[in-house]
C-alpha positions in Angstrom: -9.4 4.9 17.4 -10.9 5.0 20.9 -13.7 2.5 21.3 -17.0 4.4 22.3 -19.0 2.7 25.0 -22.1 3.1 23.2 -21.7 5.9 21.0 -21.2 8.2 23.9 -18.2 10.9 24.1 -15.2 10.0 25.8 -14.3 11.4 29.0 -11.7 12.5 31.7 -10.8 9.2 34.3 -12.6 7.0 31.7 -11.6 3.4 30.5 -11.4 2.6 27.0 -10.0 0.4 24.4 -7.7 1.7 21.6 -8.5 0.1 18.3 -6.3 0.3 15.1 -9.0 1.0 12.8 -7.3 -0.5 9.5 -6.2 -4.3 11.3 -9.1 -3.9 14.0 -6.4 -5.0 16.6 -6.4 -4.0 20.5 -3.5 -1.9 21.9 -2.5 -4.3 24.5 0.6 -3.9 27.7 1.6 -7.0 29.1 3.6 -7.0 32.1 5.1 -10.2 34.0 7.6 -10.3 37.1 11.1 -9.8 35.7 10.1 -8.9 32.0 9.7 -5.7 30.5 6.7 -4.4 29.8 5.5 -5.5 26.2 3.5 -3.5 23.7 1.3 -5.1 21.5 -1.9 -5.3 19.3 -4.7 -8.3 19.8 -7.9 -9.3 18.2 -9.2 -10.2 22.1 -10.7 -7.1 23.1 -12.2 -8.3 26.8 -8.5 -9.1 28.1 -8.1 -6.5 30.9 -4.7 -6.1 29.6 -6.4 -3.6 26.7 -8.0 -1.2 29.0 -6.3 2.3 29.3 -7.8 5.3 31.4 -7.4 8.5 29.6 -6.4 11.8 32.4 -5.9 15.3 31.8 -2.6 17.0 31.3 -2.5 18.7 34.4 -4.1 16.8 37.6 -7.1 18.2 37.8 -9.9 16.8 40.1 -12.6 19.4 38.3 -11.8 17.4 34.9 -13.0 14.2 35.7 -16.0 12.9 34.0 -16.3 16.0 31.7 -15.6 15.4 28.4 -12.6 14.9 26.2 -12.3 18.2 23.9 -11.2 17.3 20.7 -7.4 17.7 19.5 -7.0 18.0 23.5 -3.7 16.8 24.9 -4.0 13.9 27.7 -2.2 11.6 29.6 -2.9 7.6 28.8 -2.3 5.4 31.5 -2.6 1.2 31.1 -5.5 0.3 33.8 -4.0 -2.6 35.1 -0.4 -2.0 35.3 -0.8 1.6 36.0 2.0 2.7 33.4 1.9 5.5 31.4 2.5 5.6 27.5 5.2 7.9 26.7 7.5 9.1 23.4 10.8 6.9 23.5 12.6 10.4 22.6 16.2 9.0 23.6 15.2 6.8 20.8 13.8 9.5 18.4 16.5 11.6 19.4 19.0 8.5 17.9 17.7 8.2 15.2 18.4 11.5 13.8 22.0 11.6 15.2 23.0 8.3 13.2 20.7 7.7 10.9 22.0 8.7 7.0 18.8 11.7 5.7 18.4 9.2 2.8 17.4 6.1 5.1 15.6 8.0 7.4 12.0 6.1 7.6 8.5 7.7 9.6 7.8 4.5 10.8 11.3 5.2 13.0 9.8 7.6 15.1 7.0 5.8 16.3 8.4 4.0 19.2 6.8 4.3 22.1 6.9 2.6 25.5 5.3 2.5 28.8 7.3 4.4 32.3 5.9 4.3 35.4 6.7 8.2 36.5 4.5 10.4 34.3 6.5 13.1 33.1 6.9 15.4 29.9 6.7 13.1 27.6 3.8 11.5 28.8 1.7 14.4 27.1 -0.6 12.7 23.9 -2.4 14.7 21.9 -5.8 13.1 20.6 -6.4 13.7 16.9 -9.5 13.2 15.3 -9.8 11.2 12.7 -12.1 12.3 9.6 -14.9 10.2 8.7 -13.9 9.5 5.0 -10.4 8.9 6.4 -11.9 6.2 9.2 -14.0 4.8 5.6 -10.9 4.1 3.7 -9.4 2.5 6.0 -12.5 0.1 7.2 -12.3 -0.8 3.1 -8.9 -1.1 3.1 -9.0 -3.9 5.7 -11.8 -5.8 4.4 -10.5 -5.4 1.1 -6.9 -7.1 2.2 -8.3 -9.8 4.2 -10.8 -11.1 0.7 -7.6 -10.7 -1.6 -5.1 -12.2 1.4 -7.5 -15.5 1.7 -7.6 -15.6 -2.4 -3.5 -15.6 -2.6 -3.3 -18.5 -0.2 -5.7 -20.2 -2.2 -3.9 -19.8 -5.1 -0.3 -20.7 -3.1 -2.3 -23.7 -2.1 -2.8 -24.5 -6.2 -6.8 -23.9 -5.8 -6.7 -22.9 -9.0 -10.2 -23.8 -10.2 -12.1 -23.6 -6.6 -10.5 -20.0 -5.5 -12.9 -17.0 -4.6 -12.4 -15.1 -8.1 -15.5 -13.2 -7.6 -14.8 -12.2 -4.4 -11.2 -10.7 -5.1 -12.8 -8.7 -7.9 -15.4 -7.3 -6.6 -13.0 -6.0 -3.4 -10.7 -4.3 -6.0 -13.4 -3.1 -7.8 -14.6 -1.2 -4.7 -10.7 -0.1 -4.3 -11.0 1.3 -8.3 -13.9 3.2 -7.4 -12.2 4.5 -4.2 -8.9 5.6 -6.0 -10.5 8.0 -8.8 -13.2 10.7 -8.7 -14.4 9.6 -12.1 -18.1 8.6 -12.4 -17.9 5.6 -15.0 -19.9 2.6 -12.7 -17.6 -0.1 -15.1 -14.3 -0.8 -13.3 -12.5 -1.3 -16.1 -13.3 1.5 -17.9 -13.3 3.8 -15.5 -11.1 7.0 -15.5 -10.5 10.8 -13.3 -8.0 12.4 -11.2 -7.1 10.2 -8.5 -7.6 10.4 -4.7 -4.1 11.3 -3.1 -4.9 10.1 0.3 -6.5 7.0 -0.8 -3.3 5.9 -3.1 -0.9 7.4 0.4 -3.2 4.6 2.1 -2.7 1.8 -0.6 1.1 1.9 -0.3 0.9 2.3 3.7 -1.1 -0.5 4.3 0.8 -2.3 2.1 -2.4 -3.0 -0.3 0.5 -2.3 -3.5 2.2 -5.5 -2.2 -0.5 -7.4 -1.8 -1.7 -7.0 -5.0 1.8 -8.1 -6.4 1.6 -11.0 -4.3 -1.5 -11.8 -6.0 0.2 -11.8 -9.4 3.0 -13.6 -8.8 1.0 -16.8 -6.4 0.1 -18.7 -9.3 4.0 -18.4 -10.6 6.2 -19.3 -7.7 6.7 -22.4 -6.2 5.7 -25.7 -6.4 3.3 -26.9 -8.8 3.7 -23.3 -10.8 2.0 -22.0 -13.5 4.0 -21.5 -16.6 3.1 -17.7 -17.6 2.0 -19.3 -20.9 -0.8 -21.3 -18.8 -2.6 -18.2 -18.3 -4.2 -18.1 -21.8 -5.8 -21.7 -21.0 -9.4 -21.4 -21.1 -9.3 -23.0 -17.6 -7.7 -20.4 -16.1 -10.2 -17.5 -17.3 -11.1 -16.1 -13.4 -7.6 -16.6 -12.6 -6.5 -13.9 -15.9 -9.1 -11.6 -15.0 -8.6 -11.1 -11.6 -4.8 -10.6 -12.6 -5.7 -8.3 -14.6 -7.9 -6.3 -12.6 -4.9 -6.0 -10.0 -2.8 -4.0 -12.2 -5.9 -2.0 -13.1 -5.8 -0.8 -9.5 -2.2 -0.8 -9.2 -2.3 1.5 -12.3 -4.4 4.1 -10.4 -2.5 4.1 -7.6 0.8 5.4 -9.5 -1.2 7.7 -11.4 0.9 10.9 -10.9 2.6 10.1 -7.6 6.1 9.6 -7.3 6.1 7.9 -4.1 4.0 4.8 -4.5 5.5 4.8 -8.5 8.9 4.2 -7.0 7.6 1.8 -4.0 6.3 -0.2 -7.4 9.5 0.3 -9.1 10.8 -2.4 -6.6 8.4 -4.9 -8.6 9.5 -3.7 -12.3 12.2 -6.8 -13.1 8.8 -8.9 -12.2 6.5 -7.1 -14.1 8.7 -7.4 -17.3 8.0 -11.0 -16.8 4.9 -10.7 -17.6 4.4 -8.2 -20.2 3.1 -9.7 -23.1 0.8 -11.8 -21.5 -2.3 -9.4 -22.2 -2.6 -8.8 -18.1 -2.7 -5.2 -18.8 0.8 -4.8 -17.0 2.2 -2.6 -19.4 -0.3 -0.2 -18.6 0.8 0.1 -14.8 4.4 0.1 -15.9 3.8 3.3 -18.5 2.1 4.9 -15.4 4.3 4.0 -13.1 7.5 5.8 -15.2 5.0 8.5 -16.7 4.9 9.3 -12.7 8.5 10.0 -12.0 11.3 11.1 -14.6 14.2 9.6 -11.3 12.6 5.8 -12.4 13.3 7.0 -16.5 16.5 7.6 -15.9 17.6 4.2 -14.9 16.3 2.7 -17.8 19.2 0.6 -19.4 19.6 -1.9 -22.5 18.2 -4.6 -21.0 14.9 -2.9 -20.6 14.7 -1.8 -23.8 15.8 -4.9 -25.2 13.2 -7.2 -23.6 10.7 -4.3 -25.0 12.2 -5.5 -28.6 11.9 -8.9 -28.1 8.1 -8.3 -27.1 7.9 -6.8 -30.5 9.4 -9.6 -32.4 7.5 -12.4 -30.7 4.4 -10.7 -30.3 4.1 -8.7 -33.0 4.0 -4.9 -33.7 1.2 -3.8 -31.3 0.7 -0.5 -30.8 1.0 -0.5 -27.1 4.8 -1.5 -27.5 5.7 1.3 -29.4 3.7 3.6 -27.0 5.7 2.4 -24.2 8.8 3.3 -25.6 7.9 6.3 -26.4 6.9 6.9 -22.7 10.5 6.5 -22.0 11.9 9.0 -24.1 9.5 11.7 -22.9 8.5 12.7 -19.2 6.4 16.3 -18.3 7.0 17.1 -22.4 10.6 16.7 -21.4 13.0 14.9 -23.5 15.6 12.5 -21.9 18.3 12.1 -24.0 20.2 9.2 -22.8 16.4 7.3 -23.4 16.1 8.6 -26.8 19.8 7.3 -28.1 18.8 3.9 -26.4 15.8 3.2 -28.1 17.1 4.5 -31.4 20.7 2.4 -31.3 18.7 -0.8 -30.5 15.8 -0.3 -32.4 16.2 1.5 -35.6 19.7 0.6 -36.5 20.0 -2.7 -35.1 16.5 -4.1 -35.1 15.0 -2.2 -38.4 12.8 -5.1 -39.5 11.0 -4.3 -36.9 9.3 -1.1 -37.7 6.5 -0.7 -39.9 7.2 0.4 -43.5 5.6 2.9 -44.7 5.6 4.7 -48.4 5.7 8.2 -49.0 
């Protein structure tokens, strides 16, 4: 994002400051004798080493002062270096030559770097940004910094002193950002979900973040026990688990790709169903969201679903989740279906409610 100097249009020959509107960091270009330039972002905006000049394409004396046109293309150049920001497109162009089509990654392809000849591939093209779009983000980023400062409580062992509150009421706000539904209760709240806003969740990293914050309390030194979490003591600390698979079970909510950037999670997450921190939820969502994460279901899977049965009881939402995993899209899937009925009906019958006819 281009920081306005007082709300006022940008123009041709102006200075300006480019802000990343989701970490509100500074493009920055440092430059010392007998080092490379350096491209980087910074929270100091005044350093004169975050003020760029934007130019036209073509040199053009009658363009300067008149207004940027938006979607125009432009030339940046770095104000005190006098460098010019261009597409590394040796490095794109690598990339594509020896990188395998399954590995290939976006965030590849966003090298750039500074030249001091402007030439082709000095030609940027400025693309404006929707308001909702510039919303989203602003939430995203106050959203991660109030959960971020909660996990390193929690890493710190603050159990009983950590900013609950503030943690759910950020997620809350990222609930009611996900899904078009109208229900003003968090929890209960249900509708189609918002595409872009789950794209953003997983590109910001807000789906790992929220992991994080279900797995502080368990790792490291002075751990929880997963038991602990029942303790009346550690009320806030269950609840605000709990609302972090809430959101993380909108976010998979029919879309493959952030179901199988959570799939990375799913040995984790077994951990912790059973605990009544509404995981299995996520997890049927997360498989309901993509029949490729079905498929690599195995014994071990269902087995720990088993055990869940035989030390928690028969709860409905066990036998629900294995049924998610025998049907996908009112698709069958076979291989699922023989699992579940070799370890469950015929090896584990004592577990299924008897009924009379």
């Amino acid at each position: 994002m281009l920081k306005y100097v007082i709300g006022r249009p940008i123009s041709y020959s102006g200075q300006y400051r480019i802000k990343h509107v989701s970490t509100g960091e500074y493009l920055m270009l440092e430059k010392r004798p007998g080092i490379p330039a350096t491209l980087s972002c910074t929270e100091q905006y005044l350093l004169p080493e975050t003020i760029f000049c934007i130019h036209t394409l073509l040199e053009n004396a009658a363009h300067q002062g008149l207004d940027v046109e938006r979607n125009a293309f432009v030339r940046i150049q770095h104000l005190r270096t006098g460098l010019w920001l261009q597409a590394d497109s040796a490095f794109v162009q690598e990339a594509c030559d020896t990188t395998p089509f399954s590995e290939l990654d976006v965030n590849n392809f966003a090298k750039a770097i500074f030249v001091s000849v402007c030439g082709d591939n000095c030609a940027i093209r400025l693309v404006d940004v929707p308001a909702e779009t510039r919303w989203r983000l602003q939430l995203i980023r106050g959203v991660t910094e109030v959960i971020a400062s909660v996990i390193d409580q929690l890493r710190k062992r603050e159990f009983h002193t950590a900013r609950y509150d503030r943690a759910m009421n950020a997620m809350s706000l990222l609930i009611f950002a996900v899904t078009e539904g109208t229900d003003p209760n968090p929890w209960d709240r249900r509708g189609q979900p918002v595409p872009e806003m789950q794209m953003l969740l997983r590109e910001q990293k807000v789906i790992d973040l929220l992991m994080d914050l279900a797995a502080a309390p368990f790792h490291g030194d002075n751990a929880l026990g997963i038991g602990d979490i029942h303790l009346s003591e550690y009320n806030n600390l269950r609840q605000t688990i709990r609302m972090a698979y809430v959101v993380l079970q909108h976010s998979v909510r029919s879309n493959t790709k952030n179901a199988l950037h959570l799939s990375r999670y799913f040995p984790f997450m077994l951990e912790q169903i059973g605990q009544d921190l509404y995981v299995g939820t996520a997890v049927m969502e997360m498989f309901s969201a993509n029949r490729l994460l079905l498929r690599h279901i195995n014994e071990q899977h269902i087995d720990m679903f088993i055990d869940l049965i035989r030390l928690q009881g028969k709860y409905a939402r066990y036998v629900n989740f294995l049924r998610s995993l025998c049907v996908q899209n009112e698709l069958t899937i076979p291989r699922n279906q023989d699992l579940i009925c070799e370890r469950l009906i015929r090896q584990r019958p004592e577990l299924l409610v008897l009924l009379k006819v």
